[in-house]
C-alpha positions as CSV (number, residue, x, y, z in Angstrom):
1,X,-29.0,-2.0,10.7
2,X,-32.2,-1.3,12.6
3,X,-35.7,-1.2,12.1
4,X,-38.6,0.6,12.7
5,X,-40.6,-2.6,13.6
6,X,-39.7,-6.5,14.0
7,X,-38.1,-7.8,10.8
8,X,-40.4,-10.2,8.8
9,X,-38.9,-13.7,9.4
10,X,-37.1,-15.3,5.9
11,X,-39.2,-17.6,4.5
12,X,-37.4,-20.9,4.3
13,X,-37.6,-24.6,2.7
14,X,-36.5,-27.9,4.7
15,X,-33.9,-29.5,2.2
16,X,-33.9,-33.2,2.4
17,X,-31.4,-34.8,4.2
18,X,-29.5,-31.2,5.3
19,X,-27.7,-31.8,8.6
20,X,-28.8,-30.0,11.9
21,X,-32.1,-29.0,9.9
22,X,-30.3,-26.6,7.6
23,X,-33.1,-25.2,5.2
24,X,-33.2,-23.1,1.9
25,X,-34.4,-19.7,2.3
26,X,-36.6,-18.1,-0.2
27,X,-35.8,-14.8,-2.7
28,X,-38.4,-14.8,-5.0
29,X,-41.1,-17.2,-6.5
30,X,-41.9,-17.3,-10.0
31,X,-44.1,-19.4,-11.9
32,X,-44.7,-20.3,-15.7
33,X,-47.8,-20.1,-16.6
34,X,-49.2,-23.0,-19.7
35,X,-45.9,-24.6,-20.1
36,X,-47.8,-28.4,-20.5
37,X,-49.2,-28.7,-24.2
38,X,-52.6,-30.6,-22.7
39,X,-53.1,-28.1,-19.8
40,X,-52.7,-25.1,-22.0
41,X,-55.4,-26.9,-24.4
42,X,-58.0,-27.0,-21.6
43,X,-57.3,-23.8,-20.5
44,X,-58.5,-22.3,-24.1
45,X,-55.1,-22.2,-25.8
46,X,-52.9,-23.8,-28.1
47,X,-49.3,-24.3,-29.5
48,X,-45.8,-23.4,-28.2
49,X,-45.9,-20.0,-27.2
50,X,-43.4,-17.6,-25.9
51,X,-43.0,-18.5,-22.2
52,X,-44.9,-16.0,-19.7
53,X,-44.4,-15.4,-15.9
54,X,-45.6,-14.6,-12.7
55,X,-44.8,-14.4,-9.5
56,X,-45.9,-15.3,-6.1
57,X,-44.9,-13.7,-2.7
58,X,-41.9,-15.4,-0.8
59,X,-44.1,-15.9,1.9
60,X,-47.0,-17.6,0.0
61,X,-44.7,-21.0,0.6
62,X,-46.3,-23.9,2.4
63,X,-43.5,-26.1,3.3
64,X,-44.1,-29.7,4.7
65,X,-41.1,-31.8,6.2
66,X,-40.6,-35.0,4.5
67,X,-43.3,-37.4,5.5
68,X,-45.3,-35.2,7.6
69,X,-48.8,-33.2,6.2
70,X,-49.0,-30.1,5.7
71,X,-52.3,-28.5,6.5
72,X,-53.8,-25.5,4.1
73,X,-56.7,-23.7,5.1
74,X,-59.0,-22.9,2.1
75,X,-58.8,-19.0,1.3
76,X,-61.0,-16.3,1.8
77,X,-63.2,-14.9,-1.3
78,X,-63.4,-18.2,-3.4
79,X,-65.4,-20.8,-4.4
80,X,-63.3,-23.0,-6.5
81,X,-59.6,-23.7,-5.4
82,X,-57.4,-25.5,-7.9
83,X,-55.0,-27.7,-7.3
84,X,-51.7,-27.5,-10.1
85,X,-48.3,-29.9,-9.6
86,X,-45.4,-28.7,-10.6
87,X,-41.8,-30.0,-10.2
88,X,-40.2,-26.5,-8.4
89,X,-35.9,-25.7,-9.9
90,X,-34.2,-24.1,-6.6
91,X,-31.5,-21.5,-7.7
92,X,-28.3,-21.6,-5.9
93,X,-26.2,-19.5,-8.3
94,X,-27.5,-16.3,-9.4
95,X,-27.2,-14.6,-13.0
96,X,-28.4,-12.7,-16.0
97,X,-28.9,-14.0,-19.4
98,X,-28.1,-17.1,-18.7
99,X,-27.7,-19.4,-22.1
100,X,-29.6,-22.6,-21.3
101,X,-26.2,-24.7,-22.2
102,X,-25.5,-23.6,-18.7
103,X,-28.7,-23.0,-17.1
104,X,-28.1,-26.3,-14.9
105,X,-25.2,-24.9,-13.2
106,X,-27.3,-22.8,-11.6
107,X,-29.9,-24.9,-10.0
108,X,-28.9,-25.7,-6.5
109,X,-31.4,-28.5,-6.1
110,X,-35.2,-29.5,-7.0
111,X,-38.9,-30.2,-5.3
112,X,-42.2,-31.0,-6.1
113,X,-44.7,-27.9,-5.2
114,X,-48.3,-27.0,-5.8
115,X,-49.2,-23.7,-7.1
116,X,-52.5,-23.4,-5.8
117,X,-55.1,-21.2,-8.0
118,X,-58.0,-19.1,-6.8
119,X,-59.4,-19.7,-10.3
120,X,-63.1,-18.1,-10.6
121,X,-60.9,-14.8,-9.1
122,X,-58.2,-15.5,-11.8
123,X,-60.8,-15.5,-14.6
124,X,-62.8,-12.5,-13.1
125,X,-59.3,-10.7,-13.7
126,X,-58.9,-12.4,-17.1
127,X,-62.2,-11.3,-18.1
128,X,-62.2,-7.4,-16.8
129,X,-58.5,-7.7,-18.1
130,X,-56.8,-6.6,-15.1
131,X,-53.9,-8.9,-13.4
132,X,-54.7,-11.5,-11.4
133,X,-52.4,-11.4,-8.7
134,X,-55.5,-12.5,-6.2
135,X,-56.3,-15.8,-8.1
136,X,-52.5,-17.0,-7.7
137,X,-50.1,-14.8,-4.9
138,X,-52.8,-15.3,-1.8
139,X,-51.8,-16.6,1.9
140,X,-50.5,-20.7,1.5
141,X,-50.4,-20.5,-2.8
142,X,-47.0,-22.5,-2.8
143,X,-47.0,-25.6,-0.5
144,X,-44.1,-27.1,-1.3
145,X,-42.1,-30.3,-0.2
146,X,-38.3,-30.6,0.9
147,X,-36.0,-29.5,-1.7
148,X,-33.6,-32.4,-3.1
149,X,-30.0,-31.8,-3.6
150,X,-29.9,-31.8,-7.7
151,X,-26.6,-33.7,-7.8
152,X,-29.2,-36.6,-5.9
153,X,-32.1,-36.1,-8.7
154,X,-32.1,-37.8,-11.8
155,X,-34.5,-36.1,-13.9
156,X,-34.8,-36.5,-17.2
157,X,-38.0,-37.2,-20.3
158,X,-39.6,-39.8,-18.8
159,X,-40.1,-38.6,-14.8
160,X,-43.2,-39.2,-13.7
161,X,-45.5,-36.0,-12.3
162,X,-48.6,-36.8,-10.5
163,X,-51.2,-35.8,-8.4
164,X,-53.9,-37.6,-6.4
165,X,-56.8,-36.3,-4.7
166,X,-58.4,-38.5,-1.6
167,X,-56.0,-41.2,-3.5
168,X,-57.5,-40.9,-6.8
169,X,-55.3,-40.4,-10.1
170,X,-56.4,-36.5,-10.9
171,X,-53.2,-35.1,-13.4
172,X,-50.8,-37.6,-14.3
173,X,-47.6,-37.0,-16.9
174,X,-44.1,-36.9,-17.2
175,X,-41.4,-34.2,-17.2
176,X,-40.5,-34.4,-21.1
177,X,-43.7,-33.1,-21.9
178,X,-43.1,-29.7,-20.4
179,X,-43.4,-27.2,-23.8
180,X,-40.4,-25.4,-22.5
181,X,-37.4,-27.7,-20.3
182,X,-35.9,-26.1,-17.4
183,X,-32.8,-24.8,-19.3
184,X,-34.7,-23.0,-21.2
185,X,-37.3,-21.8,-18.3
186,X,-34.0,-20.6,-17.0
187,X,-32.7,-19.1,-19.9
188,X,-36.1,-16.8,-20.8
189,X,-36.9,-15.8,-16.9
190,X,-32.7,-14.5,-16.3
191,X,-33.5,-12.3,-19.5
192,X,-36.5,-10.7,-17.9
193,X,-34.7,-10.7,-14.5
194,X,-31.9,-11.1,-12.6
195,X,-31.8,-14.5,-10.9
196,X,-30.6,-14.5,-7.5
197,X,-29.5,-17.5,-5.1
198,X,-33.2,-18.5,-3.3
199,X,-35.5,-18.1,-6.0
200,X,-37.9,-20.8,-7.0
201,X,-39.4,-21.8,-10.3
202,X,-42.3,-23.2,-11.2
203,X,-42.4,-24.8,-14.2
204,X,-45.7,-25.3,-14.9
205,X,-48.3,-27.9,-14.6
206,X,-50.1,-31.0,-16.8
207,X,-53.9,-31.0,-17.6
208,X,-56.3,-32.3,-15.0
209,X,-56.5,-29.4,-12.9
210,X,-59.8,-29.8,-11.1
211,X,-61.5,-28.4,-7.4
212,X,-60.3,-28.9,-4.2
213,X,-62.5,-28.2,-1.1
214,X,-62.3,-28.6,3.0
215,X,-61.6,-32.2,4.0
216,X,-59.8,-33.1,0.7
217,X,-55.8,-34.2,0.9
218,X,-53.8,-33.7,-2.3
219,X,-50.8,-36.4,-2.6
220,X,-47.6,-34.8,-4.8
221,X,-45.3,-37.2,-6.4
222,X,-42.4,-36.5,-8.8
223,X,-40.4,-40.1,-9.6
224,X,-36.6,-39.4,-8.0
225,X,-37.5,-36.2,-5.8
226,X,-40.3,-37.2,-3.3
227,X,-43.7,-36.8,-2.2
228,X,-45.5,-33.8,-1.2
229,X,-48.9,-34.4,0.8
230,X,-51.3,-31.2,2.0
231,X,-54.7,-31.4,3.5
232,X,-57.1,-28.8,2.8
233,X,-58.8,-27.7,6.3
């Protein structure tokens, strides 16, 4: 096939350890939104709601090799950028209504992400009740570190989540606390959509969420995937 003007480059992931710098390329993005019982409480709600979604652009990704920094300029229009760690599921199998007794089988590996938040634009949206697409799916949103083969992840209750900014503790939990696990993030997002091999999930983040701004460097960790560093310019 040709086309009318150059082809958009696929938006791709290193993957840990891949030989000859194989990386994962990227479908879609989506993102669960107040899936942390403490972040959902400071955000003004309560309780284990039905899951919600939304979705990011493929190209939003920030992706930083192992051990290097990945550099994110602050975005236009804002005045308070927050920062939100999530541990990111990488779909290798695709599917539709897929029963979370399964839902593993369909994860191709994992990563620790960022989904960076525009936040006085989100809740200028929330408030005028229009979406907020601008607060969350802008340039750089998703900086994400290398994905991690899942059959070299051990995840389970007690793996640590945490996030420091210029090396101080700002959200700290652990994965068992997510209101809804990744089987069954997996199982409510294939009924909305089809999954397809590439997409990304992310799962949500714990409370703490705070202000980022020029000069700050946000350090990533999830226990048994890796380390995700980003400095705001």
């Amino acid at each position: 096939m040709t086309f009318v003007i150059p082809a958009p480059p696929v938006a791709s992931v290193p993957v840990k350890g891949a030989p000859d710098g194989a990386a994962f390329p990227v479908h879609r993005i989506y993102c669960v939104g107040r899936n942390y019982v403490e972040h959902a409480i400071e955000m003004g709600h309560s309780g284990r709601e039905a899951p919600f979604f939304f979705m990011k652009p493929a190209d939003a990704i920030l992706p930083a090799a192992e051990g290097s920094v990945a550099t994110m300029r602050y975005p236009s229009l804002t005045r308070s950028l927050h920062h939100e760690v999530e541990l990111v599921i990488a779909i290798g199998q695709g599917g539709r209504d897929i029963p979370a007794e399964r839902a593993l089988d369909h994860v191709w590996g994992y990563a620790v992400g960022l989904d960076m938040t525009r936040r006085d634009l989100q809740n200028d949206m929330k408030k005028q009740g229009r979406p907020w697409c601008i607060g969350k799916a802008f340039d750089e949103a998703a900086p994400i570190g290398p994905i991690v083969p899942a059959a070299q992840c051990a995840i389970g209750p007690d793996t640590e989540i945490e996030l420091k900014v210029n090396g101080s503790v700002r959200q700290a939990s652990t994965i068992g606390k997510l209101i809804w696990s990744v089987p069954e993030v997996i199982e409510h997002l294939s009924a909305a959509w089809a999954l397809q091999p590439g997409d990304l999930i992310f799962t949500g983040t714990p409370e703490g969420v705070a202000a980022v701004g020029p000069g700050d460097t946000l350090s990533a960790r999830i226990a048994g995937i890796g380390t995700l560093d980003v400095k705001i310019a």
